[in-house]
C-alpha positions as a Markdown table, in Angstrom:
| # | Residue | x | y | z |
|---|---|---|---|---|
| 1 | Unk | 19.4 | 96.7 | -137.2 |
| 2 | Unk | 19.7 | 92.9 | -137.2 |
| 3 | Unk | 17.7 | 90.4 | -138.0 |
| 4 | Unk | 14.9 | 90.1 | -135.3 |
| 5 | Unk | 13.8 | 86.0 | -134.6 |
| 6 | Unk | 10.4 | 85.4 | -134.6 |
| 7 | Unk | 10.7 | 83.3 | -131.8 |
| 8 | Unk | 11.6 | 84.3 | -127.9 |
| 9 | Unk | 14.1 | 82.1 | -125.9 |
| 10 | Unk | 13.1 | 78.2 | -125.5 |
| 11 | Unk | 14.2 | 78.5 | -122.1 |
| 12 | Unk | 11.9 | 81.4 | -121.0 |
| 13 | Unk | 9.2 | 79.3 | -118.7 |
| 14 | Unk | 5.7 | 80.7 | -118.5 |
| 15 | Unk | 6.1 | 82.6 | -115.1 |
| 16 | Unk | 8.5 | 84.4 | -117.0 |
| 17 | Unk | 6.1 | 85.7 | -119.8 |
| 18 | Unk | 5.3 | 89.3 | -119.6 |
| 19 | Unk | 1.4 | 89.4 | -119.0 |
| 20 | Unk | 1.2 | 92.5 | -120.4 |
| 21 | Unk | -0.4 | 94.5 | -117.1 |
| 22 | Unk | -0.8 | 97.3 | -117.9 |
| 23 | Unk | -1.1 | 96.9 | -121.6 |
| 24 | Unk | 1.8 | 97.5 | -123.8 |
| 25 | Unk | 1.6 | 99.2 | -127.5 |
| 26 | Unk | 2.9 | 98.7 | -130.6 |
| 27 | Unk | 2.8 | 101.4 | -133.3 |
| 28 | Unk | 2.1 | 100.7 | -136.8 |
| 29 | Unk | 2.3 | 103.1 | -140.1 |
| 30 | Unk | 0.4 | 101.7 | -143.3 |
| 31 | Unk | 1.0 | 102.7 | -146.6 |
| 32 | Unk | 4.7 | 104.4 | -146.6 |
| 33 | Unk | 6.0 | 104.9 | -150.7 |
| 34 | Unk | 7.8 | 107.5 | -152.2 |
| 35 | Unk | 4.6 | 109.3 | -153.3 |
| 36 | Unk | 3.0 | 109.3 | -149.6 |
| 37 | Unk | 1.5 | 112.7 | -148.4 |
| 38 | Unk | 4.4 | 114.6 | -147.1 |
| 39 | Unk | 2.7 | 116.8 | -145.5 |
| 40 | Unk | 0.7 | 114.0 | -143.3 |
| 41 | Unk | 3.6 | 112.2 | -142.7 |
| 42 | Unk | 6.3 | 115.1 | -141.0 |
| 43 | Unk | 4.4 | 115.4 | -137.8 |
| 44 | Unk | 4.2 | 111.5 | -137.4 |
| 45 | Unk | 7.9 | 111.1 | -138.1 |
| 46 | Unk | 8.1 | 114.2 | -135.5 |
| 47 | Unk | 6.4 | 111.9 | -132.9 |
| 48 | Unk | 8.9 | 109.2 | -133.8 |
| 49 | Unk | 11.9 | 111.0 | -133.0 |
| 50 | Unk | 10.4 | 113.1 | -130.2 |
| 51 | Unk | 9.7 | 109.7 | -128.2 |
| 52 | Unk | 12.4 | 107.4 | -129.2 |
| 53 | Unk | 9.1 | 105.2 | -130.8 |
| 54 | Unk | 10.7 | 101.9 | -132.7 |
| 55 | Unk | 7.8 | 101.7 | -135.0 |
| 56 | Unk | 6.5 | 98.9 | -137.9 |
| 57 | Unk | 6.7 | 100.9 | -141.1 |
| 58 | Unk | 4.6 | 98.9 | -143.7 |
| 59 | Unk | 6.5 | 100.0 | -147.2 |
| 60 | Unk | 4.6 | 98.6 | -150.5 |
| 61 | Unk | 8.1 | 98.2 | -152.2 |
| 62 | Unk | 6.5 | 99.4 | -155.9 |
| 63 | Unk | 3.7 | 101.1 | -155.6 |
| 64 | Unk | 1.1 | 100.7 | -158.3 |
| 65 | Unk | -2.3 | 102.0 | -156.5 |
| 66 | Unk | -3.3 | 105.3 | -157.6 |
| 67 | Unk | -5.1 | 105.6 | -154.3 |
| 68 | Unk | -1.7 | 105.7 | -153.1 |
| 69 | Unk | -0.4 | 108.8 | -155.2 |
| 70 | Unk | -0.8 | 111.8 | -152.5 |
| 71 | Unk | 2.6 | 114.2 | -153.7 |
| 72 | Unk | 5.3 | 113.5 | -156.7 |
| 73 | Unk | 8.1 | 110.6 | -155.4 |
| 74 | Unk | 9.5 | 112.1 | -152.8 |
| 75 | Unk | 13.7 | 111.5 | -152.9 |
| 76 | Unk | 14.3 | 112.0 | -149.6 |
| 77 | Unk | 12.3 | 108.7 | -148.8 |
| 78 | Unk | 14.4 | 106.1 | -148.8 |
| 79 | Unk | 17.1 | 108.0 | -146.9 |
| 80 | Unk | 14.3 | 109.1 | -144.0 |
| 81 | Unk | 13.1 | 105.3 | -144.2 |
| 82 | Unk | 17.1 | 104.4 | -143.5 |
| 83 | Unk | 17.6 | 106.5 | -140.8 |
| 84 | Unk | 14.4 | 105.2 | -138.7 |
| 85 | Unk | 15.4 | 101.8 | -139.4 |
| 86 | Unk | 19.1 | 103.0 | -138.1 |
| 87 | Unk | 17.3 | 104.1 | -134.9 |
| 88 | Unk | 15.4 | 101.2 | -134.4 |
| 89 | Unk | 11.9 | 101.2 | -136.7 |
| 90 | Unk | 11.3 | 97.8 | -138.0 |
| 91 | Unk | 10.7 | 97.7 | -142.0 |
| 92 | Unk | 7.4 | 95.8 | -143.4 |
| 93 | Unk | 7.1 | 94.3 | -147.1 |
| 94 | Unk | 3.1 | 96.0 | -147.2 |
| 95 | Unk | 2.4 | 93.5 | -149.9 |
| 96 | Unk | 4.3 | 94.4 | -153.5 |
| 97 | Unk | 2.4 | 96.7 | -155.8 |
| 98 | Unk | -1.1 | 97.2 | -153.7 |
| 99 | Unk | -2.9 | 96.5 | -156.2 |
| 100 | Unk | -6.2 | 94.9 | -154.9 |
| 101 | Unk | -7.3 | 93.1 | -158.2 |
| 102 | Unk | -7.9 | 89.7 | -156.3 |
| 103 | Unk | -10.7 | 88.3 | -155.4 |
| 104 | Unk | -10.0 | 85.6 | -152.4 |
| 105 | Unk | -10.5 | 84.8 | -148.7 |
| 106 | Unk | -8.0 | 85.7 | -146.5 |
| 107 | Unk | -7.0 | 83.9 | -143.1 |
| 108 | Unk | -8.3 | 87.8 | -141.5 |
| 109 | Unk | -11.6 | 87.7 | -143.5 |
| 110 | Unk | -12.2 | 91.6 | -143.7 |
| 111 | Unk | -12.1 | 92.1 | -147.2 |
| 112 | Unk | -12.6 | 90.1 | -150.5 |
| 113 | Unk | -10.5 | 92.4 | -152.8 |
| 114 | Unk | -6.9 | 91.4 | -152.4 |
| 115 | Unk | -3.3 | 91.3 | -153.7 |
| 116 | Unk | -2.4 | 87.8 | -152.4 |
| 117 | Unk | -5.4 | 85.7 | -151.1 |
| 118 | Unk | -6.4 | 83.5 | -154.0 |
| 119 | Unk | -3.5 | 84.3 | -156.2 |
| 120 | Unk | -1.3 | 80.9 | -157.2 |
| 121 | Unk | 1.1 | 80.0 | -154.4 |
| 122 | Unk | 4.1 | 80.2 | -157.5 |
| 123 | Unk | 3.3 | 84.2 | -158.4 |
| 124 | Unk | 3.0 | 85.0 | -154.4 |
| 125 | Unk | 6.0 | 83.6 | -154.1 |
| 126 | Unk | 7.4 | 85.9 | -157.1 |
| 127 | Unk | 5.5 | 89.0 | -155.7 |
| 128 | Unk | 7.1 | 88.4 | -151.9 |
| 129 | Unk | 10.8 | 88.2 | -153.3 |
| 130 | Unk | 10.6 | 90.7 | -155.9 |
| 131 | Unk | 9.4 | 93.2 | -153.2 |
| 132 | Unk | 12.6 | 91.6 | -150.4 |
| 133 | Unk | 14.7 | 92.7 | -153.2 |
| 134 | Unk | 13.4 | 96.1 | -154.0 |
| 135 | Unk | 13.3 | 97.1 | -150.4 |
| 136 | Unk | 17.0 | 95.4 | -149.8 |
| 137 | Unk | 18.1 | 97.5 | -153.0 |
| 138 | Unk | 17.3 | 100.3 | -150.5 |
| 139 | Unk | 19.4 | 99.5 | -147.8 |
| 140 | Unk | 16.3 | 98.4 | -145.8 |
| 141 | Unk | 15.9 | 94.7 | -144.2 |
| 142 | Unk | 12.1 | 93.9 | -144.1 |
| 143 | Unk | 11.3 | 91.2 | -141.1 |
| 144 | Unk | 7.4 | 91.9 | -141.2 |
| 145 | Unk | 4.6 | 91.2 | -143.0 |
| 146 | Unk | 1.2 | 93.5 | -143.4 |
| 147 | Unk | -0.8 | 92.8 | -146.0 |
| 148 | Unk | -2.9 | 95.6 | -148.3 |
| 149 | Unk | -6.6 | 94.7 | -147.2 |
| 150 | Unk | -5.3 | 92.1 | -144.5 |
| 151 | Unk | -5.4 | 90.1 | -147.3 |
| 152 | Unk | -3.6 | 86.5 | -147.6 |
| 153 | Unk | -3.9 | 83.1 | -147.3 |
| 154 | Unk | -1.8 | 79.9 | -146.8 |
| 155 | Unk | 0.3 | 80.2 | -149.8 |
| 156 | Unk | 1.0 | 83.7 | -148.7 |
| 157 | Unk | 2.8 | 82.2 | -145.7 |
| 158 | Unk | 4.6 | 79.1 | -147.5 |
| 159 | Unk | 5.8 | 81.9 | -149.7 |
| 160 | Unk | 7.1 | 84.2 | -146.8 |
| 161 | Unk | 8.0 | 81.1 | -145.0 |
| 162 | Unk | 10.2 | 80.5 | -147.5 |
| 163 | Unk | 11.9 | 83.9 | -148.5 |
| 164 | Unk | 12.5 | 84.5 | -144.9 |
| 165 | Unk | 10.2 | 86.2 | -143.3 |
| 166 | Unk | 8.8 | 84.6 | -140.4 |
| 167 | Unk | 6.5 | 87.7 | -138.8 |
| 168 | Unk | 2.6 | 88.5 | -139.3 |
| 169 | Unk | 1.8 | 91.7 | -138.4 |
| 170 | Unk | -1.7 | 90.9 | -138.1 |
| 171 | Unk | -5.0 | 89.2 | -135.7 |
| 172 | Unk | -7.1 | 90.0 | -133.4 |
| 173 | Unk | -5.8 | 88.6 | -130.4 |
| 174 | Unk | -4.2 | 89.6 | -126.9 |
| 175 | Unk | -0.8 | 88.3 | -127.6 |
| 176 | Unk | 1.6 | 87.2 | -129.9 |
| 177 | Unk | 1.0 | 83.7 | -130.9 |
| 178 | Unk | 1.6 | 81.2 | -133.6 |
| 179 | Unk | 0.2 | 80.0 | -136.6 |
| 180 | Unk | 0.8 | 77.9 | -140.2 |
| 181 | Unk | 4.7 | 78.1 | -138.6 |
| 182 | Unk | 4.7 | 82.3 | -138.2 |
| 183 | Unk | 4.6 | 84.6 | -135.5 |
| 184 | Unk | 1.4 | 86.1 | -135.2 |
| 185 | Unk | 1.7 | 89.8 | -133.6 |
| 186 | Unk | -1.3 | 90.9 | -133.4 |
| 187 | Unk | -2.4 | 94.2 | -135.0 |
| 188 | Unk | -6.2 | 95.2 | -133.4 |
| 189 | Unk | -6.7 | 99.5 | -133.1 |
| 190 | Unk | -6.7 | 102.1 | -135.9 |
| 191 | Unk | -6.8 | 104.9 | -133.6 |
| 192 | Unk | -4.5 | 105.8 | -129.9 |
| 193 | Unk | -7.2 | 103.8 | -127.1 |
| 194 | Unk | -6.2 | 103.2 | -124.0 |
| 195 | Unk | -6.3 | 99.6 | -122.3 |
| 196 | Unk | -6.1 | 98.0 | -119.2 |
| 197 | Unk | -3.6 | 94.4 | -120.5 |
| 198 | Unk | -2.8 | 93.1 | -123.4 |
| 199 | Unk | -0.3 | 94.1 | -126.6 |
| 200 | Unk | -1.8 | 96.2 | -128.9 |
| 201 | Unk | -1.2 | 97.8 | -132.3 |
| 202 | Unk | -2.0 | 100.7 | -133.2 |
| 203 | Unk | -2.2 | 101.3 | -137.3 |
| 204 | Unk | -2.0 | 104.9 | -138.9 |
| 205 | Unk | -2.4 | 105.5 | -142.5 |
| 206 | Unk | -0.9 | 108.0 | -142.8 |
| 207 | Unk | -2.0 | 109.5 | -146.2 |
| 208 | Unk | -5.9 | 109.5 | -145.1 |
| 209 | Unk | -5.1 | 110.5 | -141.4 |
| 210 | Unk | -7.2 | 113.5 | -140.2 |
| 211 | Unk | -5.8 | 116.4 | -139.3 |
| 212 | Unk | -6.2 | 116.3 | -135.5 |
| 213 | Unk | -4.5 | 112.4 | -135.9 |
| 214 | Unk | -0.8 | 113.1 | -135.0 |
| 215 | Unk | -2.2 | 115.6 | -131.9 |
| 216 | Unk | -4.1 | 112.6 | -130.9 |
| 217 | Unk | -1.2 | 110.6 | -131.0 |
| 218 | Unk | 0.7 | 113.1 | -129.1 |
| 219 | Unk | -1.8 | 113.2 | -126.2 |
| 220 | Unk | -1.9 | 109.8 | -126.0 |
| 221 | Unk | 2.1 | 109.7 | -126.3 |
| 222 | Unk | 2.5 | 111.9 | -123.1 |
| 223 | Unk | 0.1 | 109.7 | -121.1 |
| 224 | Unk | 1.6 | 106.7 | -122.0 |
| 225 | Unk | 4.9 | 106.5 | -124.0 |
| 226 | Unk | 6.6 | 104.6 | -121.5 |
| 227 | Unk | 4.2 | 101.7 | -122.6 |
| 228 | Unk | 5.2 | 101.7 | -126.1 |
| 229 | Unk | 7.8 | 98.9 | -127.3 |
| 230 | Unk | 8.8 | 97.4 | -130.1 |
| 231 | Unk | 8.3 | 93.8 | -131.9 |
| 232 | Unk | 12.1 | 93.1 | -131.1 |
| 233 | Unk | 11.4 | 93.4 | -127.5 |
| 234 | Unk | 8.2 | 91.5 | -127.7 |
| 235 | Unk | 9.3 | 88.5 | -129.1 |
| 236 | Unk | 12.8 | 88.7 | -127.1 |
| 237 | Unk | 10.7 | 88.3 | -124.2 |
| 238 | Unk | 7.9 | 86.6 | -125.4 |
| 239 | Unk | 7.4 | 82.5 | -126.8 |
| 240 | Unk | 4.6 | 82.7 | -128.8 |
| 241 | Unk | 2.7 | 79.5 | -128.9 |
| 242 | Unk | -0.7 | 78.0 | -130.5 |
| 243 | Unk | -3.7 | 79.8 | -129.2 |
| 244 | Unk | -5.8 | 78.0 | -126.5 |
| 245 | Unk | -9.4 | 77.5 | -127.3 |
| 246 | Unk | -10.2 | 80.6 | -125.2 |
| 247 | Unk | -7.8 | 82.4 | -126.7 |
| 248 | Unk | -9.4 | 81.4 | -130.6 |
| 249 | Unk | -12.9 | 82.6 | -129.1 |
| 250 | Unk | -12.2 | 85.9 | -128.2 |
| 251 | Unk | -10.0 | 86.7 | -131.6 |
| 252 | Unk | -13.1 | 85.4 | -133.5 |
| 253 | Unk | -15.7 | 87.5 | -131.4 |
| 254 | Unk | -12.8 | 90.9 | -132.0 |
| 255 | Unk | -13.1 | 90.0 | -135.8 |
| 256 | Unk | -16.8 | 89.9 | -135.9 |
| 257 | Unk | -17.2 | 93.0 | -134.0 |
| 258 | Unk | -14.8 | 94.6 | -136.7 |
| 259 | Unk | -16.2 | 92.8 | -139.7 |
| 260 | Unk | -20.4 | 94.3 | -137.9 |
| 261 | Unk | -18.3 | 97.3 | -138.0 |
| 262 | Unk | -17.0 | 97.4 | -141.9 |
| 263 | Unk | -20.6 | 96.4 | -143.4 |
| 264 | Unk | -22.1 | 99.1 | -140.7 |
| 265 | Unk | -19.7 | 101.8 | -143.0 |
């Protein structure tokens, strides 16, 4: 698969934009490594090749996090990772090692334990390119970044700014948009719900999904596959652009919501 732009068309005038109506949905799996739970991830990767989905698959490149350690390394990984990204899946760098050890706050301020926010700008930079290289090592081409903990900050995006990567998987807004010189696409559901506009992401992890997860996936899936896409059409037919004022209100009223929900847990 090519390398995606994180930009649409200049020419594309606003009454061309898609106004998502009715909503559109992206689909998101968190935590992907060699030692994932196999045996949480076969139905998903089912799904994906049942419905034609083109995915985000969010790989940490060297796993680290114990949390993380569901089966022994798995070698048919990489090859199954190939393959979806063959038939159009779209790889993430999920940070490098996930290991949370920071302490920092991130532009999505959901969490204070992080890999990247508040970390030097010099050994994010070291992190990002050491995990491009592991993941290119494996035949993969990562265009997408999701953070562990939706955790990073400014120097997070110089530092994928400047190893090529110029997507954020990431936000609580309606559509794609820009920020700090990335693409913002936003990332705003954990679980299949169903909307009336707007692009949304929906985010599995895959190792702590419940059993009745993938059947709730498929239920949505037969309602409404033909409103899946994928970030390459998004942004072929999208120009993201700064958010308006309006725009800014209702992304910080979705965070607050989530962040009321968090300390609720």
């Amino acid at each position: 698969m090519g390398t995606i732009s994180a930009a649409g068309d200049s020419s594309t005038n606003s009454s061309e934009r898609p106004n998502y109506r009715p909503a559109q949905y992206l689909l998101r799996f968190d935590d992907l490594c060699p030692t994932r739970s196999r045996a949480n991830w076969a139905p998903f990767q089912k799904l994906i090749e049942e419905f034609a989905l083109k995915p985000i698959l969010a790989i940490v490149p060297d796993n680290r996090d114990p949390s993380l350690i569901f089966d022994s390394p798995d070698p048919d990984f990489w090859p199954q990772m190939r393959a979806l990204e063959a038939a159009g899946a779209v790889i993430a760098l999920h940070g490098y090692q996930h290991l949370c050890l920071s302490r920092g706050r991130s532009l999505v301020p959901l969490y204070r334990e992080t890999e990247f926010a508040g970390v030097s700008r010099e050994i994010q930079r070291q992190r990002i390119a050491a995990g491009i290289e592991l993941l290119r090592g494996h035949g993969l081409n990562p265009q997408v970044w999701v953070a562990p903990r939706h955790g990073f900050d400014r120097a997070t995006l110089t530092a994928l700014r400047s190893e090529g990567i110029g997507i954020v998987s990431d936000g609580f807004a309606r559509v794609p948009f820009t920020r700090h010189g990335l693409t913002w696409v936003p990332q705003q559901l954990w679980a299949p719900e169903e909307k009336r506009h707007g692009l949304w992401t929906i985010c599995l992890h895959i190792n702590t999904a419940g059993p009745r997860a993938a059947d709730q996936l498929r239920a949505f899936l037969r309602l409404h596959a033909a409103q899946f896409t994928s970030i390459e059409t998004v942004l072929a037919q999208t120009w993201p652009s700064p958010q308006s004022t309006f725009e800014r209100f209702l992304s910080r009223l979705a965070l607050l919501r989530i962040q009321l929900r968090i300390a609720k847990n």
